[in-house]
N, C-alpha and C positions, 0 to 999 in steps of 0.2 A: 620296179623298185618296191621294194615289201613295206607296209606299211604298218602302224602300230594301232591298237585301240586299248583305250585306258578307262576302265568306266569304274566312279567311284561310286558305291550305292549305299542309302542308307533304308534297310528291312522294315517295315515296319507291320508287316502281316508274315512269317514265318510259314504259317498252313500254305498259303494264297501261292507265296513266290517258290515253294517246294513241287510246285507243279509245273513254272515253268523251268525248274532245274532239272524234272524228270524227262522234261523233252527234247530239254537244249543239246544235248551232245546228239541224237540222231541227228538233228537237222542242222547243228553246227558240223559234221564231218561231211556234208557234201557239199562244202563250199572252200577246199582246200586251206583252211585255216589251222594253226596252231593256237591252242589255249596254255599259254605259257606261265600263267600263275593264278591265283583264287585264294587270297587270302581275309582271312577277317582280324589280324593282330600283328600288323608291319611296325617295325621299329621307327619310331618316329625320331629322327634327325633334325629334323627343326620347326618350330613353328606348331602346329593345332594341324588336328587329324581326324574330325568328324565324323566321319563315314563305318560304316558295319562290313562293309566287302569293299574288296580293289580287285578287279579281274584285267588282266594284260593279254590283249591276243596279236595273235603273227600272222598277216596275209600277206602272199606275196606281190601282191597288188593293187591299186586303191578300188578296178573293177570286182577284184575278187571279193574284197570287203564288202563294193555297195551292192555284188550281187547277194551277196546272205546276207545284209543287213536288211533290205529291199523286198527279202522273196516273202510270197506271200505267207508261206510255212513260218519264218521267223517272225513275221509282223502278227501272224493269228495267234502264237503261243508268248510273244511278247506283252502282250495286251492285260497276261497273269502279271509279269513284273512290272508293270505301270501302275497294275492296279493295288499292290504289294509295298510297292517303293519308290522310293524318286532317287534320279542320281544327276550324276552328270557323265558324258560318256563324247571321248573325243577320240578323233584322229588324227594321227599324227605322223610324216611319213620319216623311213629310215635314211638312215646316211650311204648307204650301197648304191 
């Protein structure tokens, strides 16, 4: 069953998190995922929208997810956008 990840971030070092955005796609493509949206100015429908970026990705499984969220590769370049930004970032699985 593919599973979703929604992570809402809010920037706050632009230099800092540009370095884990230079690295994120090698090491996000070898863990079968889709990066299905990257936005910083969604149409807000209701309610308060705090956040600088919403990034939406597609795994097709919740192992596929904790495998690149887990490896060591994402957690050493993740370390830039911790240090960058705070967010919040869930999973959540699909209806399939």
């Amino acid at each position: 069953m593919s599973v979703y990840l929604i992570a809402q971030i809010n920037i706050a070092d632009r230099e800092r998190y540009s370095v884990y955005e230079s690295g994120f796609m090698d090491i996000f493509a070898q863990f079968d995922g889709r990066l299905l949206s990257v936005d910083e100015s969604p149409d807000i429908l209701e309610g308060e929208y705090a956040f600088t970026r919403t990034v939406l990705i597609e795994f097709p499984s919740k192992t596929a997810a904790d495998a690149w969220y887990g490896s060591e590769a994402y957690q050493a370049l993740a370390q830039h956008r911790f240090a960058a930004s705070e967010g919040n970032i869930v999973m959540i699985k699909g209806l399939g």
